[in-house]
N, C-alpha and C positions, 0 to 999 in steps of 0.2 A: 304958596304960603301954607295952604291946608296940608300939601304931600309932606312938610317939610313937620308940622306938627303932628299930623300919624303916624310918622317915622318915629316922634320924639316919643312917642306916647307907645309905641309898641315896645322902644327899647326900656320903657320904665317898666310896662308889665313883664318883660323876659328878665332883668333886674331882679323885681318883687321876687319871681319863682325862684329864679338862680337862688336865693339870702335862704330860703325857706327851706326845712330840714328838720326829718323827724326825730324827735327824742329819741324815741324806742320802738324797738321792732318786737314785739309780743306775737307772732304770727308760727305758726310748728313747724314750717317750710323749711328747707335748707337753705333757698335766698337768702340773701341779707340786706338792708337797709342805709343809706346814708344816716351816719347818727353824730346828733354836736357831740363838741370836744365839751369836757368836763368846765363847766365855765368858775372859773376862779372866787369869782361876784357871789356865786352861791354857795355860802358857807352851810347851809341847813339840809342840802341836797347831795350826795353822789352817784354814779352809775355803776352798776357791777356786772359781771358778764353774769349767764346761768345759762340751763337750757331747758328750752320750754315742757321741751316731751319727756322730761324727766320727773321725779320727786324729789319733792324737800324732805322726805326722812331721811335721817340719817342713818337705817338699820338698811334701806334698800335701795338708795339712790346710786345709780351706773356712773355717771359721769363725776370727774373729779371736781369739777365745779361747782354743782351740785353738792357736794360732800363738804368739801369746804367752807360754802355759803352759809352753809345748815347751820355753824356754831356761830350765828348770829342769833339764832332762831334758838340753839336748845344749847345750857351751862350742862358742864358735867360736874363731879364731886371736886375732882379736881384739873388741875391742866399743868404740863413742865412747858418752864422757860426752852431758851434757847441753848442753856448749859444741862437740860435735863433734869430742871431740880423741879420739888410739886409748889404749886401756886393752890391752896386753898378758894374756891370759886362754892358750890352749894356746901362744899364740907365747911363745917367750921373745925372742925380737927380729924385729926385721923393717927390714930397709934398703932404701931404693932407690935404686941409680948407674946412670944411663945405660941407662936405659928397661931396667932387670934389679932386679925385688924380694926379695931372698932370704931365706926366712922360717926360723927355727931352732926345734925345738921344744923345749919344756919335757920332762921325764917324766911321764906318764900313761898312766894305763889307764883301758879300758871298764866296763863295772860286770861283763861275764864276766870280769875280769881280765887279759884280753890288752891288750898294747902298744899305745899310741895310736904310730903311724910313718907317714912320709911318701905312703907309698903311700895311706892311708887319707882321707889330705887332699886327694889327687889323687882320689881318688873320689870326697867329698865334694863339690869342686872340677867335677866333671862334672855328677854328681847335679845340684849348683843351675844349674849352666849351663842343663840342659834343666827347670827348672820355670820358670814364670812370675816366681815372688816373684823371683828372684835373679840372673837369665839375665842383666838390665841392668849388672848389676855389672861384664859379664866384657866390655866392649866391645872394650875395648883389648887382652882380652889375648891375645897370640901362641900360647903354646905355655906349658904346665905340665909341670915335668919333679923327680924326685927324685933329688939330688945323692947322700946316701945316705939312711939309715934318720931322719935326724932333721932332714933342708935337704929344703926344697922352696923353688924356682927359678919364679917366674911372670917370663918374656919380655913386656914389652909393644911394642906399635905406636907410644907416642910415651910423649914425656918426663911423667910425673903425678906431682908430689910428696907427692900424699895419697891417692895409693892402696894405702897401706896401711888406710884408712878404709872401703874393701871389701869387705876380708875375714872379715867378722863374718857369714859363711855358717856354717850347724852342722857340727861334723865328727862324721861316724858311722861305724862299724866297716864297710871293704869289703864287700860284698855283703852286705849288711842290710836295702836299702832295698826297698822293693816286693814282700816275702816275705806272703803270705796264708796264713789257718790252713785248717781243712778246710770252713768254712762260706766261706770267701771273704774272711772281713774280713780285715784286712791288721793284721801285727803291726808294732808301730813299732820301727823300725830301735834297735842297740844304740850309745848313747850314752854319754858322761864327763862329765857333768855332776855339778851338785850334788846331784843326787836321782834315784832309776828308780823304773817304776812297781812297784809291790808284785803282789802275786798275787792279790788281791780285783781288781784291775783298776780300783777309784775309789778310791785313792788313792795318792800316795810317801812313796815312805822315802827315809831321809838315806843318801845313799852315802857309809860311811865308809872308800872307797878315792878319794876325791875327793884333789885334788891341792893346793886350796886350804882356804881356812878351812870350817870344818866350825860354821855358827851355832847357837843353840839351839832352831832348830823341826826335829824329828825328824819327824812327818806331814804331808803336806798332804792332809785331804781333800777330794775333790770335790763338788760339787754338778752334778746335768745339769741346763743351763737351756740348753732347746732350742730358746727364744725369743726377744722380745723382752720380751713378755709376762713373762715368766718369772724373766728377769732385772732385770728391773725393780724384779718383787717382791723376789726376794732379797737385792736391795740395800735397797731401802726397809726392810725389817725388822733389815738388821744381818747378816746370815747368813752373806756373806763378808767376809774381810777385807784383801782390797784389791779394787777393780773402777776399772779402763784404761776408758777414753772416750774416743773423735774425732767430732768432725761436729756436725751441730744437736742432735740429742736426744739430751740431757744428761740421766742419770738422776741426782740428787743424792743424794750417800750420807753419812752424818749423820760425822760424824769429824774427818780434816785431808785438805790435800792438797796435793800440790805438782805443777808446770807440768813439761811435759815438750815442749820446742820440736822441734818436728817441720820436716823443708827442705822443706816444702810451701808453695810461694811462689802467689798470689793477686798478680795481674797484668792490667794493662790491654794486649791484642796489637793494635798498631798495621798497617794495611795503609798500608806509604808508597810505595804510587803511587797512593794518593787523595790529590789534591787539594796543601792544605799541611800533609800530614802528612810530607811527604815530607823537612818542615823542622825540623831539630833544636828549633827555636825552639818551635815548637806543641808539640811535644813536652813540654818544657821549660814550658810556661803551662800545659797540662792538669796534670801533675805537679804544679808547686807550688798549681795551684787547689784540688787533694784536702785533707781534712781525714782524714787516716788512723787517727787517735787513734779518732774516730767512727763509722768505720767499722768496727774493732776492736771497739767497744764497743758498737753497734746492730746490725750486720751477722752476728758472731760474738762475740757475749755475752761478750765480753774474753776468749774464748779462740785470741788473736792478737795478734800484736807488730806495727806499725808497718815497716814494709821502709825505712829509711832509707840503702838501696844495693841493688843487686842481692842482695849478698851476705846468708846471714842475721844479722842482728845480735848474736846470739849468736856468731858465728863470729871469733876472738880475731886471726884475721889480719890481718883487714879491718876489725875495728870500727873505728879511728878513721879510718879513710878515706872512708866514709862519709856522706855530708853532704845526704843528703834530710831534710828537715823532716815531722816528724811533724803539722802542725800548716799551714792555709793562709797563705799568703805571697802578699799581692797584688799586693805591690811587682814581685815576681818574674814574676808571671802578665802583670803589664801591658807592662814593658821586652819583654817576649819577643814579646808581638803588634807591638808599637809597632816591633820590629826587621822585621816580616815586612809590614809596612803595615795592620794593622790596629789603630788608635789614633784611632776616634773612637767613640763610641757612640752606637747607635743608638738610634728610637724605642721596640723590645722591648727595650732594656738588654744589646745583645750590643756587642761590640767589632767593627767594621766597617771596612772601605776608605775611601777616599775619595768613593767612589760608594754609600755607605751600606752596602755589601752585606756582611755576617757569613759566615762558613763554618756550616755546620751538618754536623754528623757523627751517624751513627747505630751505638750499643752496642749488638751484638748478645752475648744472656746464655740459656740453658740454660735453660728456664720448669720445669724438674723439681728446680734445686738453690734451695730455696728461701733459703737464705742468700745465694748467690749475685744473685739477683734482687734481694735490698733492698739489697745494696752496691751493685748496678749503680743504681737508683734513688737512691739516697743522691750516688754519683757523679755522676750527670748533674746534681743539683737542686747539687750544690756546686760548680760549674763556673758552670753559670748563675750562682749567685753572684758567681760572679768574671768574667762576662759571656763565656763560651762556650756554645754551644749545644750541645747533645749528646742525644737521644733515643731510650729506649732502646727495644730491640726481641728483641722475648721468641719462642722457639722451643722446639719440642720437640729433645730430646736428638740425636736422627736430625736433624732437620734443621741443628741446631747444626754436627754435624760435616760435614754434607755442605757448607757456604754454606763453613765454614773450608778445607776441601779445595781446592775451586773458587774460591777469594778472593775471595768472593761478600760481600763486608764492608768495613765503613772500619777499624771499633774492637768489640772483642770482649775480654769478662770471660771469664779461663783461671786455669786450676791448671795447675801442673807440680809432680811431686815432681824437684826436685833430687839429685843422688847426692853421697853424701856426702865425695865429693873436690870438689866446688864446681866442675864442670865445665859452664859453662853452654851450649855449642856446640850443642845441638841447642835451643837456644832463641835464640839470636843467629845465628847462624852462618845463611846463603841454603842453605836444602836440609835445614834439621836440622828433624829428625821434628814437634819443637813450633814453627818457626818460620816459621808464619802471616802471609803478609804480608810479612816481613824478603827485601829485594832491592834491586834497583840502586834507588840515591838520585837522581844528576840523572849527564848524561853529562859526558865531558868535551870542551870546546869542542876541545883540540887535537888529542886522536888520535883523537873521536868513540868512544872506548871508555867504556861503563857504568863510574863508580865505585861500587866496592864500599863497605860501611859498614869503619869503622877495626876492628872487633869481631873481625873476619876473619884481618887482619894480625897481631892481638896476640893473640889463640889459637895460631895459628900460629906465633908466637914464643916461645909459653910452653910450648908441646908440642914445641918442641924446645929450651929449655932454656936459651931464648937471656934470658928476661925471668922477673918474680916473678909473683906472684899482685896484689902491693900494683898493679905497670901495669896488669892487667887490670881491675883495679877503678876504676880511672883510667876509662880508656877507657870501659868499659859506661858507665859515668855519663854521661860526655862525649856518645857515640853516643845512649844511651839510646834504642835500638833497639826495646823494650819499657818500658812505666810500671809498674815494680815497684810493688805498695799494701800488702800483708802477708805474715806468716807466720802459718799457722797452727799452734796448740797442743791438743798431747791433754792428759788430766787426768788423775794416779794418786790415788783418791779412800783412804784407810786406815784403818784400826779407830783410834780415839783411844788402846784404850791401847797401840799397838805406836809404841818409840823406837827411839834407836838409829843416825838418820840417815838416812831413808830417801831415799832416790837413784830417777829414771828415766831414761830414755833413748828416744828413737827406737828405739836398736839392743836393747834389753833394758830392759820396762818393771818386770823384777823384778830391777833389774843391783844393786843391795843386798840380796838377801832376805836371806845369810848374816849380816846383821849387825842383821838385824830383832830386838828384845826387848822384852819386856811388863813 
């Protein structure tokens, strides 16, 4: 009878342990922890991933988790939706007349209670100038100055009507940024956001000096996943409850989730002084040869949209201006050779001269982005289709840029992220940073001067004010300087039982958390 109750009593203590399981793993290790599942019951609590041996600034934190989490922690002036439009946050207005933005602020304070004022945005304002993430933002602009305590004044270089879609840089308490404790680690700058960190150090509390709605998660704790490994798990098990994603490996997380269109445009970059590339028309036949639906959907696992214009199609200015087909159009592919003399086919099934002879062009693609390389495959075999020849040719990373440098290429598979004033000048425009290839089209007979592409002239017309955005969008088509193919999209994956609405953005993948409820 004894043996038969120490048996009973051992399997209750193996029991007890078995149930038992830590919240949070707060440790710098690259181990990881068994961690509970997000528990429903607790509407005032959730978990988020982070990583420990990182920072919470947001001018110098490495990891994209980190960067992310941050805009719980710091508001910016402003933030764009998911269509790219600006959501007013510490701005309370923002205008722009005649190359002059002038930003009015809201009242707020820091989480020490001091005054959020203009001077503090003019720091901010520098801060991101000199980090990597943000510096691009600030091309245009002149000179940053504060009218008084509550205007601050950005001078710009030319006319941008959506640059106020910039300013979704964080703003932090002057001199906060760069401050380390006596070990060296660096303390994160003081912020007005929704939330600071607490004094455990993994995890936030709700700032109830915040300036906006105050929702009903009062914690967020953290989890370190110092991984990928790591993170992976975490998600697979339930542990946080939301986890952000871009790129090929997608960790699926059991729940809902909603698309967050990112202006990272996937593009075919044309070198036109090879050959007849040099001809709108080729242009024009490669383009509608694409089936971009497919590409979308093999290439990046539908997490991408279709570029049916330069512009993103998300983008409310331009949508119906628009007019690329998602979808191959052979009608379209064949008038366009048949214009340039190639309208016979030959015995490989290309479109050819008169002298049987087909152009043949060579894709050169990045052999390290492997999503990249099956669109580029996918590209050449659907062209072929449409009887162009195109063969791709695969490089390491290094030599990728070096051939682009050198214009050492016909046709090459490119990313650019776009900024979110839709300013595409360094990708059309002869001399802009992304634009490979782009230069004199043919000369002209009468003054033996090189013409320029039209892309040129109607930037230069919009930056000063003289035209809208709907011309530019005109023209890019027309030129089509580059073969737009997609956009790509990140994914906010969420606990099933959190409602409420939930919202992301490019600019802020937690831009609803206040309004998150279980």
């Amino acid at each position: 009878m004894k043996k038969i109750i120490c048996v009973f009593l051992a399997l209750c203590i193996l029991l007890t342990f078995a149930g038992c399981r830590n919240i949070t793993d707060t440790g710098s290790g690259s181990e990881y922890t068994e961690v509970a599942p997000l528990q429903s019951s607790d509407t005032k609590t959730v978990s988020l991933l982070y990583s420990y041996s990182d920072s919470f600034n947001p001018y110098t934190a490495k990891t994209a988790a980190n960067r992310e989490i941050s805009s719980l922690l710091y508001d910016s002036l402003i933030k764009t939706d998911n269509n790219f439009e600006p959501i007013y946050v510490l701005a309370l207005s923002a205008e722009t007349v005649d190359k002059v933005c002038t930003v009015k602020l809201r009242d707020a304070v820091f989480t020490d209670g001091s005054t959020v004022t203009a001077d503090d945005v003019i720091y901010s304002y520098n801060t991101a100038k000199a980090s990597a993430r943000y510096t691009h933002n600030f091309y245009e602009v002149v000179s940053v100055s504060a009218v008084d305590s509550k205007t601050v004044v950005f001078k710009l270089s030319q006319n941008d009507p959506y640059f106020t879609n910039l300013l979704d840089f964080p703003i932090i308490k002057s001199g906060t940024s760069g401050i380390t404790d006596a070990d060296g680690k660096e303390i994160p700058p003081t912020g007005c956001g929704r939330y600071y960190i607490a004094e455990d150090g993994v995890s936030f509390k709700q700032n109830q000096n915040y300036y906006g709605k105050k929702g009903s998660i009062e914690t967020v704790k953290l989890i370190n996943s110092p991984d990928a490994a790591s993170t992976s798990h975490y998600v697979e098990v339930g542990a946080t409850a939301v986890y952000y994603t871009e790129g090929d490996n997608i960790v699926r997380m059991s729940g809902k989730k909603t698309e967050v269109n990112l202006n990272r445009l996937i593009y075919i970059g044309v070198n036109s002084s090879y050959g007849s590339l040099n001809s709108r028309e080729m242009r024009y036949a490669i383009s509608s040869a694409l089936d971009r639906d497919a590409i979308c959907q093999t290439a990046y696992y539908n997490n991408a949209v279709s570029a049916t214009g330069f512009f993103n199609p998300y983008f409310k200015a331009t949508n119906s201006l628009q007019t690329i087909e998602s979808t191959p159009n052979s009608k379209i592919t064949v008038e366009n050779l048949a214009k340039i003399g190639y309208n016979n086919m030959n015995s490989n099934g290309f479109y050819a001269n008169t002298s049987g002879n087909n152009p043949v062009f060579t894709l050169l693609v990045n052999s390290e982005n492997s999503s990249r390389v099956t669109a580029a495959n996918l590209i050449a075999a659907q062209c072929k289709s449409a009887g162009i020849q195109i063969n791709v040719v695969k490089c390491s990373y290094e030599q990728y840029v070096e051939r682009l440098a050198s214009g050492s290429f016909q046709l090459y598979l490119g990313e650019i992220k776009v900024l979110n004033n839709m300013d595409f000048s360094q990708l059309v425009i002869p001399g802009g940073s992304a634009a490979y290839g782009v230069g004199v089209v043919e000369d002209d007979a009468d003054t033996d001067e090189p013409q320029i592409r039209g892309c040129e002239q109607i930037l230069a017309a919009y930056h000063s004010g003289s035209c809208g955005i709907s011309d530019v969008a005109g023209t890019l088509l027309t030129e089509m300087p580059q073969i737009p193919v997609c956009y790509l999209n990140g994914v906010l994956f969420y606990d099933s039982a959190i409602i409420g609405g939930v919202q992301a953005s490019g600019s802020d993948v937690y831009l609803s958390f206040e309004n998150y409820e279980f």
